[in-house]
C-alpha positions in Angstrom: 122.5 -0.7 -61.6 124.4 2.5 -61.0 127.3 0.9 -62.1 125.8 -0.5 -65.5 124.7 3.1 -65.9 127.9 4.3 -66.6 129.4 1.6 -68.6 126.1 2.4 -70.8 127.2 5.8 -71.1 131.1 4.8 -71.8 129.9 2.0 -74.4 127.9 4.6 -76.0 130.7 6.5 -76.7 133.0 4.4 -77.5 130.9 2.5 -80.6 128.9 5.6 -81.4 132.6 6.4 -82.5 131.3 6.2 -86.3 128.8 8.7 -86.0 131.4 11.1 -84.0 134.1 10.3 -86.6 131.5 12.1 -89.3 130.6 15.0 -87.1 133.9 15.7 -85.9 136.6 13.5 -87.2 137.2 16.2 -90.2 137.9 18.6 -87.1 140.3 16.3 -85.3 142.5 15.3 -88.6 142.6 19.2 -89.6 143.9 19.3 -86.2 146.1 17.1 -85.9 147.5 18.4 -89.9 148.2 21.5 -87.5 150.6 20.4 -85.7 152.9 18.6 -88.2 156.9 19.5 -88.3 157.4 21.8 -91.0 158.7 18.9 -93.2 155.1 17.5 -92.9 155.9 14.3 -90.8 153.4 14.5 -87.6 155.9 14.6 -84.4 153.8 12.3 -82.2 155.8 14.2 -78.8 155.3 17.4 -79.9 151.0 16.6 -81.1 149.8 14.5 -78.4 149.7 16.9 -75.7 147.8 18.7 -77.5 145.7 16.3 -78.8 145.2 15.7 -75.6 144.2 18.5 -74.1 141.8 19.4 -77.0 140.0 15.8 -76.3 139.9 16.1 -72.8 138.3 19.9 -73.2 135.5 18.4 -75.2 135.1 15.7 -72.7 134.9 18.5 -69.7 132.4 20.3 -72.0 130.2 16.8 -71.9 130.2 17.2 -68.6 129.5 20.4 -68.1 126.3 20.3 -70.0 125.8 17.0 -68.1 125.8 18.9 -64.7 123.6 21.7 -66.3 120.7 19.2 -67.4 121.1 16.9 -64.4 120.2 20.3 -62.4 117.6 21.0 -64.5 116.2 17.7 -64.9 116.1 18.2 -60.6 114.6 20.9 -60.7 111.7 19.6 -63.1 111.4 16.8 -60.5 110.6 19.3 -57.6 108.2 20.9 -59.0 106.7 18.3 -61.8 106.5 14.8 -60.2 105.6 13.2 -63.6 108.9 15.0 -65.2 111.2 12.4 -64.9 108.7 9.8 -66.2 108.4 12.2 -69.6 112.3 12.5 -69.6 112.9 8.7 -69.7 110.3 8.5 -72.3 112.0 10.9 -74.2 115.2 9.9 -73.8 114.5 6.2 -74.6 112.8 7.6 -78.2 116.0 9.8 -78.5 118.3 6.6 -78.2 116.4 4.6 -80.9 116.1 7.7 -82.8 120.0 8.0 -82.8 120.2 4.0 -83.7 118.0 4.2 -86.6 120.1 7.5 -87.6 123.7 5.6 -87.4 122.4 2.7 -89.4 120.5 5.0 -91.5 117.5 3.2 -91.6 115.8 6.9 -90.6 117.4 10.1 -90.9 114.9 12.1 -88.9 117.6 13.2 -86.3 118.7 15.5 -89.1 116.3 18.3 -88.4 117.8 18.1 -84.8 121.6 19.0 -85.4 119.9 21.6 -88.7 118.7 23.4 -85.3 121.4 23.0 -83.3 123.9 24.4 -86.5 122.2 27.6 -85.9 123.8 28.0 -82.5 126.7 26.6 -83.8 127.1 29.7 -86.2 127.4 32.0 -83.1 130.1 29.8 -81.4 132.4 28.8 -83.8 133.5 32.6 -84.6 134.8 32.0 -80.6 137.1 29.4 -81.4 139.3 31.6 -83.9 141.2 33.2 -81.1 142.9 29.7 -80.3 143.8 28.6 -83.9 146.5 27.5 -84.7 146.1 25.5 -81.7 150.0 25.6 -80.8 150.1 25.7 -77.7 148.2 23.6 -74.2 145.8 26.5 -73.5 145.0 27.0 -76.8 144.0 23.3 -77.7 141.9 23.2 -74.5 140.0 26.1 -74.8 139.1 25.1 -78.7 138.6 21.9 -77.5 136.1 23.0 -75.0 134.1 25.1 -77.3 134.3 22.1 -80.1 132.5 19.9 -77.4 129.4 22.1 -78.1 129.0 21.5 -81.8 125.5 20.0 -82.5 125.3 16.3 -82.1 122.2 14.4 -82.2 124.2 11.2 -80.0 125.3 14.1 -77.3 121.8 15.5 -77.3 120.5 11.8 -76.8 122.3 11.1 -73.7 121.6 14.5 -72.1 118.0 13.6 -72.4 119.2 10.6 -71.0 121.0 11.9 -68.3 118.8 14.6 -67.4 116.7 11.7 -65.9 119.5 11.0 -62.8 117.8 14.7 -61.6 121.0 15.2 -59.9 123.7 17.6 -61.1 126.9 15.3 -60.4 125.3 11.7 -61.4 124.5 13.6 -65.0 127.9 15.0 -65.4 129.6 11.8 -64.7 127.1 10.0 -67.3 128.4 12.5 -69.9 132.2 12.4 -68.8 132.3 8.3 -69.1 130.4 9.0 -72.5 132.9 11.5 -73.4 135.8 9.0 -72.3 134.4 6.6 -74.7 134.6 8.5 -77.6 138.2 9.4 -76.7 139.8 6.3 -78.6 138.2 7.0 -81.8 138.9 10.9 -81.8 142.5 10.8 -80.5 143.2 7.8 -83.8 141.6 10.2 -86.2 143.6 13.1 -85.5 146.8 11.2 -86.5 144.9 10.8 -90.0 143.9 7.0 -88.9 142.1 6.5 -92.5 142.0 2.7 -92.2 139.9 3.3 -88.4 137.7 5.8 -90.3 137.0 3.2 -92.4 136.4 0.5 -90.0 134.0 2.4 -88.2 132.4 3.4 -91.1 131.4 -0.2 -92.1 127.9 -0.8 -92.9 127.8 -4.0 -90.5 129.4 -2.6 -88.1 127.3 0.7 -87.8 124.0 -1.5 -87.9 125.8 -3.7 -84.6 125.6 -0.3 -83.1 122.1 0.5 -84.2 120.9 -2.1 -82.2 123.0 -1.5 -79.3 121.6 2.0 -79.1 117.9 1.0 -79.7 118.4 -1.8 -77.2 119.6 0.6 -74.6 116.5 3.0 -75.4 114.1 0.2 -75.1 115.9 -0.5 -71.7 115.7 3.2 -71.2 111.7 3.3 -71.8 111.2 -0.6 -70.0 112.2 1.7 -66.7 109.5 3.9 -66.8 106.8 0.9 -67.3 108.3 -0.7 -64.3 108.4 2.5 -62.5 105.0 3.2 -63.6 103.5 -0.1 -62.1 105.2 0.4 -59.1 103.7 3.7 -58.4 99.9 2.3 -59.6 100.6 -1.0 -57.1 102.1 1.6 -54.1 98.4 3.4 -54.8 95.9 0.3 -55.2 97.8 -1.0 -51.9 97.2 2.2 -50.1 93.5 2.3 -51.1 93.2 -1.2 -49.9 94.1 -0.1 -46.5 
């Protein structure tokens, strides 16, 4: 189960690529334009380092925040015993929540990343001391403070890892999540227009949908089986 955990997490990533293409793929491109010889022909030797780097920041951010709510979501487990039960609920409504959003079916999520763009207002003025990204240090340290731009999908699975209550387990849930969305983000910088538009197909965006809200039922179907378990464990010890 541990196992399927994680490939969750990395096949989140990895077809919640559409929604991450919108969010950031502009980002990513305009990157990638960056680094183009001065005739305009992208030098693939001279970009994918830092490409690279820049991807691989955002992913560290991930798990970063990852470590941060697994700690927290520990913590809230110490002292709340119910917590974790309320976090899987949450994070279960979150997942379908994000579904629904991708597919468009409901765009409530919305009012989520509106919030979140307020914070983003104080961070991005942080990232102009690396641009032009032309160099390793500069792409990774953008790249780490690009991982924080608001994200309803990222803010779904650090509900959803806030639930492992443990600081590593949730930071490796966000770093295969952020390894999934690696594909799709490293294409788009090189001004991929025909995978933008692949991912951006109606069918396939619905197919993801219903991966997501499949995974938050699954998500929510653990806290009724929890929650039985815990009422049998109490009608067994009354019995005795």
């Amino acid at each position: 189960m541990i196992e399927l955990h994680y490939l969750s997490a990395f096949l989140l990533g990895l077809f919640g690529a559409s929604h991450c293409l919108g969010m950031c793929g502009g980002i990513s491109a305009a990157f990638g334009l960056s680094v183009q010889s001065p005739r305009g022909a992208l030098t693939v030797n001279k970009a994918l380092p830092r490409i690279m780097a820049f991807n691989i920041a955002r992913v560290c951010c991930y798990a970063t925040l990852g470590a941060l709510v697994g700690f927290a979501g520990w913590l809230l487990a110490e002292t709340l015993q119910p917590a974790l039960l309320i976090l899987r609920l949450l994070a279960g409504f979150m997942l379908i929540a994000m579904g629904c959003y991708i597919a468009q079916w409901w765009m409530g999520l919305t009012v989520l990343e509106n919030a979140g763009q307020k914070l983003w207002r104080y961070i991005q003025p942080l990232t102009r001391p690396f641009l032009p990204m032309d160099s390793l240090s500069k792409a990774f340290a953008a790249g780490f403070l690009w991982g924080l731009l608001p994200c309803g999908l990222i803010y779904s699975v650090l509900l959803w890892a806030s639930m492992r209550a443990h600081w590593f387990d949730a930071a490796l849930t966000l770093f295969c999540f952020g390894l999934g969305t690696l594909p799709g983000m490293v294409a788009m910088a090189f001004s991929s227009a025909s995978l933008k538009q692949w991912l951006q197909k109606k069918s396939l965006r619905q197919v993801i949908a219903l991966l997501l809200i499949a995974f938050g039922l699954w998500t929510m179907a653990g806290y009724n089986l929890h929650h039985h378990h815990n009422s049998d464990n109490n009608h067994t010890h009354h019995a005795h």
